[in-house]
N, C-alpha and C positions, 0 to 999 in steps of 0.2 A: 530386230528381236524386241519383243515386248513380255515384260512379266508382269504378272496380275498378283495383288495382296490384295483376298478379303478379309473383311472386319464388320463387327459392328452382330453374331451373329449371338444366339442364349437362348438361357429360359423367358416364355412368356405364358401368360392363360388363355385360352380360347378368345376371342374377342377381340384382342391385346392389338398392337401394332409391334414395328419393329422397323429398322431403316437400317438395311444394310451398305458395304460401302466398298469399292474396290480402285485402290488406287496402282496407275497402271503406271509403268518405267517405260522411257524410249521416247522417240520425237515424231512414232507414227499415229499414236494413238489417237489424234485429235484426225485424222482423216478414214478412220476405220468403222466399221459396223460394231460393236458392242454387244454380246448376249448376256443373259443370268439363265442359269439350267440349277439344275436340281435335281439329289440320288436320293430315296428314302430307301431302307434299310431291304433287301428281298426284291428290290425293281430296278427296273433301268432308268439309265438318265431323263431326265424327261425335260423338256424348253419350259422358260417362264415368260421371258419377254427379249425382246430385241431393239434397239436403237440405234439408227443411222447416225454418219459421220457428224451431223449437223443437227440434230433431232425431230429432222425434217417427218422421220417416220418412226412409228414404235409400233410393234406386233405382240400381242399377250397369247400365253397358251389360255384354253378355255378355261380350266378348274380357277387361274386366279386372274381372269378378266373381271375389270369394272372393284376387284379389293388392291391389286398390286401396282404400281407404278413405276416405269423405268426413266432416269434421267440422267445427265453428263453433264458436267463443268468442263469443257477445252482447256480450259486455261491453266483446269489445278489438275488437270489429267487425273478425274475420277470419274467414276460411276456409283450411280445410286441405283437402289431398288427399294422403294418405301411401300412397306405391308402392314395391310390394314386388315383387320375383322380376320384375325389369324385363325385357323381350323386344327383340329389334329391332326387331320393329314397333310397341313403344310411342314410339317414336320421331317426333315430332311438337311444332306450336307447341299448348300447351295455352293455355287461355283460361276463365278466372270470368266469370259473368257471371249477372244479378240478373232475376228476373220481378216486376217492377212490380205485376202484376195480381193478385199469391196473397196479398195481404196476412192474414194469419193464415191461412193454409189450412191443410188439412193432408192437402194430395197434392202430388204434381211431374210437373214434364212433363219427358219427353225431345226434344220436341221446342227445336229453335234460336229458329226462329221466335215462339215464346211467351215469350224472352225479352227485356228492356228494354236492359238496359246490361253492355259485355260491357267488359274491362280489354282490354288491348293485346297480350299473350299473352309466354309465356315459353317458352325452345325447352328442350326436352327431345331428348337424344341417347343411344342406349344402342348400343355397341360389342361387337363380339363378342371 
C-alpha cells in the first residue's frame, strides 16, 4: 500500500513557475513507476509526465513538454514536478499517483488507468 500527499500547489501569473511536490508512504515506492496527471475543471484527467523506478526514463504529455519537469528522491520517497513558463490552461487539480505493477521497469505509462494509488490532488491556479 502506498499513499501519496501532494503540496506545494496555488496562485501564480502566467510566466510564473511552481514546484510541486508528492511525498509518498510505504517501502515500495522507490521501485515503482511515478506519474503527475491533471483535471481542469469541465475535462478529463489528462497525463503530464511519468518517471521510472530509477529516473532512468521520464515521458511528458505534449501541451507541457520542454516547460514541465518530473523528478524523485528514493531516499526521501518524493516526487517532484517543477513548472515553468506556466499558461492559463495549466490551470488544474494536479494529482501523484503510483503504478503498482512496474515494479523495477523500465517504461511508463500515460495511461490513468494503469495506475494503483493516486494522492488527493493539489490545485494549481495561473492568472493572467
Amino acid at each position: 500500500q502506498v499513499q501519496l500527499v501532494e503540496s506545494g500547489g496555488g496562485l501564480v501569473q502566467a510566466g510564473g513557475s511552481l514546484r510541486l511536490s508528492c511525498a509518498a508512504s510505504g517501502r515500495t515506492f522507490s521501485g515503482q513507476t511515478m506519474g503527475w496527471f491533471r483535471r481542469a475543471p469541465g475535462k478529463e484527467r489528462e497525463f503530464v509526465a511519468a518517471i521510472t523506478w530509477n529516473s532512468g526514463s521520464t515521458g511528458y504529455g505534449a501541451s507541457v513538454k520542454g516547460r514541465f519537469t518530473i523528478s524523485r528522491d528514493n531516499a526521501k520517497n518524493m516526487l517532484y514536478l517543477q513548472m515553468n513558463k506556466l499558461k492559463l490552461e495549466d490551470t488544474a487539480v494536479y494529482y501523484c499517483a503510483a503504478d503498482r505493477k512496474s515494479w523495477y521497469s523500465s517504461g511508463w505509462t500515460p495511461e490513468p488507468r494503469d495506475y494503483d494509488y493516486w494522492g488527493q490532488g493539489t490545485q494549481v491556479t495561473v492568472s493572467s
